[in-house]
N, C-alpha and C positions, 0 to 999 in steps of 0.2 A: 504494500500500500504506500509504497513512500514514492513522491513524485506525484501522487493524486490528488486531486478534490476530496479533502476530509470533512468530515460532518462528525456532529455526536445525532444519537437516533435509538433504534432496539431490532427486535427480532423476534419473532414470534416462531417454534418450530415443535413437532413431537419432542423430537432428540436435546432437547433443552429442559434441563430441571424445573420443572414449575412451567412448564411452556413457554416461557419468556425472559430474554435477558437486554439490558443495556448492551450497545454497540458502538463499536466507529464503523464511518459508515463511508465508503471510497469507491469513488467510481473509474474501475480500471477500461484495458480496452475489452477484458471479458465480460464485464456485466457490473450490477452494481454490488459489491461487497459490503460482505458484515464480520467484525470481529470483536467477540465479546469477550468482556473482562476476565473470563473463564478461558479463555483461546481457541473456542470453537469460530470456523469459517465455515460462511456460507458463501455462495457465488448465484446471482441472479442475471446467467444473457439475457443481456437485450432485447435480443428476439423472441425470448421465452417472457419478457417479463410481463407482466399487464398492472397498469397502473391507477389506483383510486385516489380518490382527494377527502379530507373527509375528519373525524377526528373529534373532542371537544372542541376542538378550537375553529374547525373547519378547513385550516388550511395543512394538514398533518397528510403526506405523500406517503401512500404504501403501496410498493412494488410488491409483488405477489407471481408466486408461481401459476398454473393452471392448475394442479390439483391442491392451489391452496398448504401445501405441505410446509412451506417456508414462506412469509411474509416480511419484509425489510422495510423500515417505515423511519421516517425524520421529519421533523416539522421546521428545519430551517429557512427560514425567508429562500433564500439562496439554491435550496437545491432543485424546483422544478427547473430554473433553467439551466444549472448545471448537468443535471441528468438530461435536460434535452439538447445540450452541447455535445455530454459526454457520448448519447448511444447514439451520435452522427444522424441524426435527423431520425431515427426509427419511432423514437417517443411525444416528436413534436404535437402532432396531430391530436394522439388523445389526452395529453397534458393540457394542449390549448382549447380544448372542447372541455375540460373538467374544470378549466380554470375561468372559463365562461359561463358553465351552470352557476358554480359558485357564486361569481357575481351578481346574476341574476333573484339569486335568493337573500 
């Protein structure tokens, strides 16, 4: 992860005690990564990921596998357009369409 866009964020996974841990959260060129205090890694490609908006706060970004099995999630101002920097235009479209409902409500 060095040389990336870092974040702090979490993780939501079976294989994590309690299903859920704090993360740093890096977006390589494989996808967006999580590593938690514990030293479990996750890796979420790009092209696998699917991306919600959402959260108390409403603006909390969670990448998500399809079966749901891993979920990578940060609320930094910063990182919807970093992740749509980072996954070279794959995540533009439906970051910018979530980040549209959003305003709308």
């Amino acid at each position: 992860m060095v040389g990336e866009p870092v974040f702090s964020g979490g993780v939501f996974s079976d294989t994590i005690e309690g299903g859920r841990s704090g993360a740093t959260i890096a977006l390589s060129r494989q996808g967006v990564c999580a590593r938690t205090s514990g030293g479990q890694e996750f890796t979420i490609p790009y092209r696998q990921c699917l991306v919600e908006i959402g959260g108390f706060s409403g603006r909390m970004v969670f990448c998500r596998t399809e079966d749901r099995r891993v979920t990578i999630f940060c609320e930094d101002r910063g990182f919807p357009s970093a992740l749509a920097q980072a996954s070279a235009g794959l995540l533009d479209e439906p970051l910018r369409q979530m980040l549209r409902a959003r305003r709308r409500q």
